[in-house]
C-alpha positions, 0 to 999 in steps of 0.5 A: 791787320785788316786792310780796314786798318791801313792808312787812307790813300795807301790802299788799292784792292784788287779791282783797280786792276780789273778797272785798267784792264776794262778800260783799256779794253774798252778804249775808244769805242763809239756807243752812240750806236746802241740807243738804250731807253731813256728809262733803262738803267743800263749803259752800253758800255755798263752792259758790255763791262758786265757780259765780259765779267760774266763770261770771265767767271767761274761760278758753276751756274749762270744764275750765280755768275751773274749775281758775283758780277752784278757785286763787281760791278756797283763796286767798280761803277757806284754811280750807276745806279741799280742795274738788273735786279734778276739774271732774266732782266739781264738776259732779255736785255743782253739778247736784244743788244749782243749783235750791235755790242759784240760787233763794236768790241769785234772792231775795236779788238781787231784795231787793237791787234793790227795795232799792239802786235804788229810784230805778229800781224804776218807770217813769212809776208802774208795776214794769215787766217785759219778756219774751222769749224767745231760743235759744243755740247748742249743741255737735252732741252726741248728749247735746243733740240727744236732748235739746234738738233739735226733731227729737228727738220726731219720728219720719218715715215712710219718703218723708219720711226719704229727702227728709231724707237727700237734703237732706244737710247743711241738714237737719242743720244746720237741726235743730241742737240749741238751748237755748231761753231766755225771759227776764224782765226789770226795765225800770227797772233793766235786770236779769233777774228771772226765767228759763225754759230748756228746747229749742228747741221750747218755748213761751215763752208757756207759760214766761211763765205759769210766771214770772207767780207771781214779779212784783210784785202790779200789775206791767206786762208788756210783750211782743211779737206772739209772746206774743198769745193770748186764754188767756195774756192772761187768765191775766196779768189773772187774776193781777192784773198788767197787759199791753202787747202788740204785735199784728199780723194773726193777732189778730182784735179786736172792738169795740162789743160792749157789755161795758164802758164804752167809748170811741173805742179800746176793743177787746175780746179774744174769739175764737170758741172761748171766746165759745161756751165762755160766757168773758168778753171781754178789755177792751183799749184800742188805741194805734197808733203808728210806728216811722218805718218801719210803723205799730206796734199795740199793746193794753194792759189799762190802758183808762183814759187817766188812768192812762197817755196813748197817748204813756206806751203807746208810750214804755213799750213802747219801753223793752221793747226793753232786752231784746234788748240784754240778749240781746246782752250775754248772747250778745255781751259775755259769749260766750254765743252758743254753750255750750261744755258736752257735755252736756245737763245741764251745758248747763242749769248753764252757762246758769243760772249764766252768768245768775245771773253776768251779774245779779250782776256788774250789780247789784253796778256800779249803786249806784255808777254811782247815787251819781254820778247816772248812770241804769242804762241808761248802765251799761257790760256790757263794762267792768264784765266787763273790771273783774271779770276783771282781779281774777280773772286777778290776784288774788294782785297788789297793788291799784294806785292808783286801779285797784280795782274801784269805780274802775273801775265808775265808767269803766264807761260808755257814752259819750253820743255819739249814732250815726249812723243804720245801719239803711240799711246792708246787713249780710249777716245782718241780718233782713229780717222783716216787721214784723207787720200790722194786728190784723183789727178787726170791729163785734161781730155781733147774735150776739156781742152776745147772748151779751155781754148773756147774760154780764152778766145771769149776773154 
């Protein structure tokens, strides 16, 4: 029988569940901010509904998604009105208005997560943060490689041109533009905080300083050997956030300087440049530990052993590795390897709001997964898409028994079947990195002890 046929009031398609998941979504955020045109067909909160939808489907082309979404939403909003008519209506006004729209949903999802999954707010006493930085894939456009591409600055003298012309097709393809993203990421919850997009040139040092103003007062963050350096570990301390660094043999460490109190692996951060600059040294403390395969150096801020044990070091840096997975589903589950926008700036759209999307989607499974007393880390990325995208697909079907989207949040886990080690196995493009070596570690000079001694006199 069709759903056409059943009685008046005891059918409820798909789309009322997409319609409570938007809501609570969006619930309680402050508009007033985004000032449309008193002639745009458009709200602000019609806008955001539609770019999340948008970043939610899974038709092959942006064009395509953005007609199966504009259906959804004059089915869920009819007394909106017309909206964009063409998917470049819908672009130019989501590029003039994306900056003050993701920043009201990056406010409200982050109150959500304090909020709803306070339970997964600390970890062992501390807010948590891990960061780093990745690059997706961009079409070979002129409009991305003026924009994103290493080489686009660069201009070559007339040998290096014609070595470049002679390698032909790996040159070209070794300078491939790429969008650069540096992620920050809530260890506890598993759920992005905060981002950073620009080429794939950028640094993602300079984009860790950029997000420092957004985390918690006293957070911990934890990054890898990419992100030493004494100016950026400084600026962490200065902020009065907390750092755990891996280091390898391009950061020279100092010890028995005298600055502070000290003990058996207290070391200190404090190259040649800044000690003749007359700037203090940076009191760390060492923890070595193993992988199983090398021997792991890491330096955190948090010198006192009361406040975290050598085996808390390595157990909370072992919890940073949440962030590669998270690439992964960001590249993998939700097919982000590669963008499929023309231009530069929709490249920008597609990848803020792919985001804000993935964010969303998560936030929304986890206090149910909580009510059932299963841990964030047991969430399942790919059901809980799979889950989103069968309303979107269906939206006008009525809601079958024990198939709406809580019921199938609630399947949306990862077993607890422990796999078999794989790291033997010889994967064509599996990276043969060498793991980083041990930080070059030298007793502080007569010299060096000096100017220490200089530095506590002057305060």
């Amino acid at each position: 029988m069709s759903h056409r046929d059943l009685k008046r009031g005891s059918f409820r398609p798909n789309s009322c569940d997409l319609r409570v998941a938007l809501q609570w979504l969006l619930r309680g955020i402050d508009w007033a901010p985004i000032q449309l045109r008193k002639d745009c067909t458009w709200t602000a909160e019609l806008l955001a509904t539609t770019a999340l939808l948008w970043a939610w489907s899974d038709e092959l082309t942006l064009v395509d998604r953005f007609w199966a979404v504009r259906r959804i939403v004059l089915h869920l909003f009819p007394q909106s009105g017309e909206v964009a008519h063409t998917y470049q209506a819908f672009t130019k006004i989501l590029r003039r208005w994306t900056t003050e729209l993701v920043g009201l949903l990056q406010r409200t999802l982050r109150e959500r997560m304090q909020r709803d999954l306070a339970d997964c707010w600390f970890v062992l006493g501390f807010v948590m943060f891990g960061v780093d930085g990745s690059r997706a894939e961009l079409p070979r456009t002129r409009s991305h490689e003026r924009a994103y591409s290493s080489s686009r600055k660069k201009r070559c003298s007339g040998k290096r041109r014609r070595r470049k012309k002679a390698s032909g097709r790996h040159w070209k393809k070794s300078n491939s533009p790429q969008l650069w993203l540096t992620t920050m990421w809530h260890v506890g919850t598993g759920l992005p905080w905060d981002w950073r997009i620009g080429p794939a040139d950028s640094s993602e040092r300079a984009h860790l300083l950029e997000m420092l103003s957004a985390l918690p007062e006293g957070s911990l963050v934890a990054a890898d050997a990419g992100f030493a350096g004494y100016e950026y570990t400084r600026a962490v301390l200065d902020s009065g956030r907390h750092l755990l660094l891996r280091v390898g043999s391009h950061v020279r460490l100092l010890k028995n300087l005298g600055y502070a109190r000290e003990s058996a692996n207290t070391v200190y951060l404090w190259p040649q440049r800044e000690a003749k600059r007359r700037q203090p040294p940076l009191v760390l403390r060492l923890v070595v530990a193993h992988d199983g395969k090398h021997p792991v150096y890491l330096v955190t801020s948090l010198v006192s052993k009361r406040q975290l044990t050598d085996r808390q070091v390595v157990e909370l840096y072992a919890r940073r590795w949440g962030v590669e997975l998270f690439y992964r589903h960001l590249k993998q589950t939700f097919q982000r390897r590669k963008l499929r926008s023309a231009r530069a700036e929709n490249a920008r759209l597609e990848m803020e709001w792919s985001l804000t999307g993935l964010w969303a989607m998560a936030l929304y499974a986890l206090p149910v997964l909580q009510a059932r007393g299963i841990p964030p880390q047991r969430l399942s990325v790919a059901g809980t898409l799979r889950g989103f995208r069968r309303l979107l697909r269906d939206y006008l079907h009525p809601i079958e028994q024990g198939c709406r989207l809580r019921d199938r949040i609630r399947l949306a886990v990862i077993d607890e079947y422990e796999r078999k080690n794989k790291t033997s196995r010889g994967y064509p493009r599996k990276k043969q990195e060498r793991p980083p070596r041990a930080p070059i570690i030298t007793k502080a000079s007569t010299t060096q002890i000096q100017w220490t001694q200089l530095l506590l006199q002057n305060g």
